[in-house]
N, C-alpha and C positions, 0 to 999 in steps of 0.2 A: 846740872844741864840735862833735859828732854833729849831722847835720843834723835827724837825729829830735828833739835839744835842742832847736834852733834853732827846728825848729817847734811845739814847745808851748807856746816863748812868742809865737810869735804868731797861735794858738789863741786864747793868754790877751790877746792884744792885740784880739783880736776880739772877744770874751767883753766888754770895757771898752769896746769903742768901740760894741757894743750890735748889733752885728750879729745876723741870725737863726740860730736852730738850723739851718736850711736852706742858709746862708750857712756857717756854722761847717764842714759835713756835707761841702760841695761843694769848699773848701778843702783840707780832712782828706783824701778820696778822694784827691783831683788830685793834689798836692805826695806823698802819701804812695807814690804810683806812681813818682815820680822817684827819693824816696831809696830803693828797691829797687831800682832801673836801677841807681843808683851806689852799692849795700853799704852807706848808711849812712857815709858817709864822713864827715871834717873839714870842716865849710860851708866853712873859708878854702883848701880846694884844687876849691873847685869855678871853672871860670872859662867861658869864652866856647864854646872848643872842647867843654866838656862839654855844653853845652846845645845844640849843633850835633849830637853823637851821640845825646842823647836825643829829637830832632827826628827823626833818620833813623832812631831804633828805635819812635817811633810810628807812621811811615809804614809801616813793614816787619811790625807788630801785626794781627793778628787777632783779634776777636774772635765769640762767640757769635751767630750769627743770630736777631733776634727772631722772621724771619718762618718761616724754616724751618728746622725741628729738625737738629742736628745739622752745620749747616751755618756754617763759617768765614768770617766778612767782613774786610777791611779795615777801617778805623777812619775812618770822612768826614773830610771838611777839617775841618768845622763843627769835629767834635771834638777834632781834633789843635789848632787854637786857641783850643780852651777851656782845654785842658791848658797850652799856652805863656801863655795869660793867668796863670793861676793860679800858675804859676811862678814867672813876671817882677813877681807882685807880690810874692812870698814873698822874692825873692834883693833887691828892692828895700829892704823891711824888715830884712832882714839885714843890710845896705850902712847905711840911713840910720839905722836907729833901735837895733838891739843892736850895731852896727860889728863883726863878724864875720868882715867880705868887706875886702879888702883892694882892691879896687875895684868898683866899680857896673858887674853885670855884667848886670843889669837895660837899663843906660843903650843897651847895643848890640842887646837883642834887639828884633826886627821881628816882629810877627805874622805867622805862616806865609799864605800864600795859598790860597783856596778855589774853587771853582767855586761860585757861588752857584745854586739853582734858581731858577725862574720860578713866582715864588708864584702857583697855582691858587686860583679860587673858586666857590663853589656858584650855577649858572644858577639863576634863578626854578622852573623847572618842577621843579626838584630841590628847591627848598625848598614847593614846596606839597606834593610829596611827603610831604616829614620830618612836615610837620603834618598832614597828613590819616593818618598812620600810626596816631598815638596813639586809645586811646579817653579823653579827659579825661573821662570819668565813674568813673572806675575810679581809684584813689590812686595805681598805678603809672604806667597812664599818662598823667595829671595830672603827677605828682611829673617824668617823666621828660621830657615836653613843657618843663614848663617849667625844668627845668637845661639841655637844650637852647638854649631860648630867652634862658636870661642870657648865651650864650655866642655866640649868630648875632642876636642883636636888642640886646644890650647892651655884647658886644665882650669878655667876662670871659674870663680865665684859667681852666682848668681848676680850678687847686688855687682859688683866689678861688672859685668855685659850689662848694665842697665846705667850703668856710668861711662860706658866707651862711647866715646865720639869720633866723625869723620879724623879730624884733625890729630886723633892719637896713633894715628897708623903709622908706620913710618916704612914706604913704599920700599925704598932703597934696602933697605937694610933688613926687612922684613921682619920689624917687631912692632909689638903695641906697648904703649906707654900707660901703665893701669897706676892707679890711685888704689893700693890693697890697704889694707885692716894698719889700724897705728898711722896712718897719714903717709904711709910708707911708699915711692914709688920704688917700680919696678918695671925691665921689661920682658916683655914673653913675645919669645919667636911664634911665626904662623907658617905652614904649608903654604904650597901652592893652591892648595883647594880652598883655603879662605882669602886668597891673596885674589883667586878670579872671582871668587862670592862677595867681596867688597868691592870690587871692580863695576860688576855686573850691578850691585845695589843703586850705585853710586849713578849710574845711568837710570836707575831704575826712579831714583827719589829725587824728589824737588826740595828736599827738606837738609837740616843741618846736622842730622843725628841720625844713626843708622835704624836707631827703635823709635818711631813713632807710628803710631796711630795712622791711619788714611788721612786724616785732620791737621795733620802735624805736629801734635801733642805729644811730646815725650813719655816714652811708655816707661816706669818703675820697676821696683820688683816685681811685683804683682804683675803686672804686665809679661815680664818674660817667665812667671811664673804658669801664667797660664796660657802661653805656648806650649808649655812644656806637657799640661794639663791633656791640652787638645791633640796632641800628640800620641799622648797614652792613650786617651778615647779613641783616638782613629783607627790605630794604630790594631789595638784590644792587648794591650803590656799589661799585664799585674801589676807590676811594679813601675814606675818612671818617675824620678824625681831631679831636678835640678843639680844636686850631689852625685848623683848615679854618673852621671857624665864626667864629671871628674874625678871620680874614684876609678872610673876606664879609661880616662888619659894617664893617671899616674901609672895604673897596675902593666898596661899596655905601654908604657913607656919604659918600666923597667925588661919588662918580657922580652921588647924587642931589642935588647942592648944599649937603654939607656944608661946616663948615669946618676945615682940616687945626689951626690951633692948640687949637680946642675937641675936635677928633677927640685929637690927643697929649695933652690933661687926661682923657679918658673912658679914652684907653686905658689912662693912669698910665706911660706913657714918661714917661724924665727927660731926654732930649735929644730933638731932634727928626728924626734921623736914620732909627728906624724908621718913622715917622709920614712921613714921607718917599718910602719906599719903597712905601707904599699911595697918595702921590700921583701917583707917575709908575707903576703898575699904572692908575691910573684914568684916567689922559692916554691910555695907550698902548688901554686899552680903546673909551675914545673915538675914538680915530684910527683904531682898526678898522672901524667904523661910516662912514668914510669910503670904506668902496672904492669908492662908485660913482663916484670922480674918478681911477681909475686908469686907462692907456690902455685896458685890453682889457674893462674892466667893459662896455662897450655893444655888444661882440661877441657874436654867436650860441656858443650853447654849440658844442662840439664832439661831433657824433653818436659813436658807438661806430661 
């Protein structure tokens, strides 16, 4: 069997076991890049040292600069073990459920290693910014305060604000009803400050959906993507990306006495590992606030 065979059935294994289009898409992509590294080969000659060369021809991969035209990057760690996830589930499948593989070639691989970054998050004086930017009298900058706002006050995923609809709010109770990753719902509490920024939208739109266009065309990711865009340009941020916002909901959730297992149900993590990672961002913040117990904090500065 063509590894290209091999992978349509479990395409179709995925398709049954109810996975997303999104899910299906990122599968497809990933493994589809392998069996062109190795020609479409027989799945039962693929083994250990094959996946060892496809490891060293992702590291050695280039691609396309998002930031700068025409411009060649390497492939992140991040990505190089997205790609060996995807993989090792695929040759897994192969091994357990169509027996293909003549051993579980799965069983030996390790996730490559990354340098992880030091997740960044937006100081106060940066967020009074972002809100004093908009004019919420005006349906765009209402509309766009508040996609903002589901995503640095409520902790939302990108694609999640570009899937909320009027009808998910739930007034009384003041939560949203989001559709997260796995088909999973969940709900997430809101302040009062998006609770009068949907208020005020809601007067503001003739339309059925709080993101669309002046058209009424439902705006995308991409769409709330490049809010977030023109925001940074107006604004002059270095930095601003749709994540940024939520990695300053979580870290600012635990800082101010949240609690980390109701933070992991808002965030809709299914382990508690990332949920984690916002709690020792919020330790180490704290512990910064400590310098005045270091030796030289009660030294005179040093003149020029």
């Amino acid at each position: 069997m063509k590894c290209s065979e091999a992978l349509e059935l479990f395409i179709k294994e995925q398709y049954v076991a109810g996975s997303t289009e999104k899910t299906i898409k990122h599968y497809r992509t990933h493994i589809n890049l392998f069996i062109n590294f190795v020609n479409d080969i027989d799945i039962n000659l693929i083994n250990y040292d094959t996946y060892k060369d496809y490891i060293v021809f992702l590291k050695t991969k280039y691609k396309d600069s998002q930031v700068s035209k025409g411009q060649k990057i390497r492939l992140a760690g991040r990505t190089i073990k997205t790609y060996a996830s995807a993989l090792k589930t695929f040759l897994s499948f192969c091994y357990s459920k169509i027996h293909v593989l003549s051993e579980d070639v799965s069983q030996n691989i390790k996730m490559p290693k990354y340098q992880k970054k030091v997740i960044r998050i937006l100081n106060y004086e940066q967020i009074k910014k972002i809100i004093s930017y908009y004019d919420i009298n005006t349906f765009l900058g209402c509309r766009d305060l508040l996609a903002i706002s589901l995503m640095l006050d409520c902790g939302l995923r990108v694609s999640e604000v570009a899937d909320v609809s009027f009808s998910d709010f739930d007034l009384i109770n003041r939560c949203i009803v989001i559709n997260g990753k796995g088909q999973k719902q969940r709900y997430v509490p809101f302040t009062n400050f998006v609770f009068d920024l949907y208020n005020k939208l809601l007067k503001l739109s003739n339309f059925d959906y709080p993101f669309c266009d002046v058209y009424g065309n439902r705006l995308k990711v991409n769409g709330i993507i490049q809010i977030v865009k023109r925001l940074k340009i107006g604004l002059g941020f270095s930095d601003l990306h749709p994540h940024l916002f939520r990695h300053t909901f979580a870290t600012l959730y635990i800082l101010n006495g949240g609690d980390p297992l109701s933070l992991q149900i808002i965030l809709g993590h299914t382990t508690f590992y990332m949920t984690q990672q916002y709690l020792h961002l919020a330790q180490q913040l704290m512990i910064a606030k400590n310098i005045e117990f270091t030796p030289l904090s009660h030294l005179k500065t040093i003149s020029s």
